[in-house]
N, C-alpha and C positions, 0 to 999 in steps of 0.2 A: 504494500500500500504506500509506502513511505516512495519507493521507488517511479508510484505511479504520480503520486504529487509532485517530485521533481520532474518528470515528463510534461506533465499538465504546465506549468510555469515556465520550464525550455518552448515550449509549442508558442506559449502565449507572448513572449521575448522573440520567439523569431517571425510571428506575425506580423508585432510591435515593430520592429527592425524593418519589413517588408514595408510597412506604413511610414518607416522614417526616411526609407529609399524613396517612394512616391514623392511625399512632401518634398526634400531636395529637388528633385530633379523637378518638381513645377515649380521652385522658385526660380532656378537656372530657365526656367523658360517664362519667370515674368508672370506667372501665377500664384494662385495663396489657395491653399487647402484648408477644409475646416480643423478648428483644433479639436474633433474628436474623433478624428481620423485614426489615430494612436488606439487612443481605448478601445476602441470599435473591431478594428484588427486584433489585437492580444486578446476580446473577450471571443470573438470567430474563431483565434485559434485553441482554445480552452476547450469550448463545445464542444469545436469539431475532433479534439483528441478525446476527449471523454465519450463521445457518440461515437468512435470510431472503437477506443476500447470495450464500451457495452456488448456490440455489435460482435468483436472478437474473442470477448471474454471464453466462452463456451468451446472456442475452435482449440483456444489454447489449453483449455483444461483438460480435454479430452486425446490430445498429442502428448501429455503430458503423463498420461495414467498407463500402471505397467502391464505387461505380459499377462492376458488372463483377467481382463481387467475392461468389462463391457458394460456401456451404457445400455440400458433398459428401460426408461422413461424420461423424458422432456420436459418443464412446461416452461411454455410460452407468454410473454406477459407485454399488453398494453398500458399504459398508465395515463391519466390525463395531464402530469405532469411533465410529460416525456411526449410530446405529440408527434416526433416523429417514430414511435413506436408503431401508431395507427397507420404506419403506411408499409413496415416491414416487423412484425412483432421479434420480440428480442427472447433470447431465453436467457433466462436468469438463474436456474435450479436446471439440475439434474439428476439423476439416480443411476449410479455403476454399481454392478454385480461382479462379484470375485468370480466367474464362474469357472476356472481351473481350478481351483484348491475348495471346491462345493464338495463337501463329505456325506457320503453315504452314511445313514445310521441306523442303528438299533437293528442289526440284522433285515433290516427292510430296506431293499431297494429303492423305494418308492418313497423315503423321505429323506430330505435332504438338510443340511446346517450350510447355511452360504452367508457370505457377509457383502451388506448391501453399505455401500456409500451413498451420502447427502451429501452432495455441493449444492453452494449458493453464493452468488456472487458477495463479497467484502465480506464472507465468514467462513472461519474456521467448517473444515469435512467432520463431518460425524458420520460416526461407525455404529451400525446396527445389525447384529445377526439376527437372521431368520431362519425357521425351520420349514421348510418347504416341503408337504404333501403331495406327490402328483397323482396320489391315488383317488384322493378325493374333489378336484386341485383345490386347494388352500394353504394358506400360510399363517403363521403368528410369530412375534416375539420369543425372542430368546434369551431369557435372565439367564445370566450366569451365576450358577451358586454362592452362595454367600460362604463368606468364611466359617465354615464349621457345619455347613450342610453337604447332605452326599445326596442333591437329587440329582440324577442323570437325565442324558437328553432322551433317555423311555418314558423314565416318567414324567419328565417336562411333556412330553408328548401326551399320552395317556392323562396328566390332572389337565390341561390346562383347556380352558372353555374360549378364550380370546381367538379362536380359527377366523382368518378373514377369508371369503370365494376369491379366487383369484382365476380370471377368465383362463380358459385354454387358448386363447387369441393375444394375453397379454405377455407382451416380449418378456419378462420376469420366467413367467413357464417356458416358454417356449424356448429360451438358453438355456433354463436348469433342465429341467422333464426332457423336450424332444431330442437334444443333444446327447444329453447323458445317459438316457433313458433306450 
């Protein structure tokens, strides 16, 4: 972030600079510029590097992510703050599935322990395992045992009521289940 505030303010200096070359060179030819020709330029080039990183954020996150290491869900976001969001929506979150290192368990094929990542733009990834059912398909939450408990992922499986349906159409299944499966 820190990196991306000194870009934003380089951009805006060399706009600014772009606006002090015009100005010159219409005095050399006997003209006068307005004097907010400056400001006006440096705030063009602010926008346009921060629209331009919105816009890239997502290309870069996911070049980024390693071996085994698949996006699974998108979402897309307009805001009314952001108007030109309304003419190409931007994505701002994503969801990647470990799906190389997605462990079979509990002697059943058909369920799976995968860890799913949250990205979101200007925050920290969070990391959530899932246990993935493709028998029935559904998925839920995965606590990891507390210090001093022995439940395992059977019986995580077998108590726990939080199962959400997870379509046979949604890329989540369709990496862990038809792939692996």
């Amino acid at each position: 972030m820190l990196f991306e505030f000194i870009a934003t303010i380089a951009a805006a200096f060399g706009m600014a600079g772009l606006a002090l070359i015009i100005t010159h060179l219409s005095k050399l030819a006997g003209k006068r510029t307005p004097r907010w020709l400056v400001p006006l330029f440096a705030a063009i080039g602010m926008f346009a590097f921060q629209i331009h990183q919105e816009y890239n954020w997502y290309s870069q996150q996911v070049a980024k992510l390693p071996k085994g290491v698949e996006v699974v869900k998108t979402a897309e976001s307009t805001e009314w703050f952001r108007p030109w969001s309304y003419a190409k929506p931007q994505i701002l979150r994503f969801i990647a599935a470990d799906t190389d290192n997605a462990s079979v368990q509990i002697d059943n094929s058909n369920i799976y322990l995968v860890n799913l990542y949250l990205f979101e733009r200007r925050r920290s990834v969070q990391k959530i395992e899932q246990v993935i059912d493709c028998s029935r398909p559904a998925r839920a939450d995965y606590m990891l045992p507390e210090k001093g408990s022995t439940l395992t992922i059977e019986e995580h499986v077998e108590q726990t009521t939080a199962w959400r349906d997870l379509a046979t159409n949604d890329p989540l299944f369709i990496k862990i289940c038809t792939n692996k499966g």
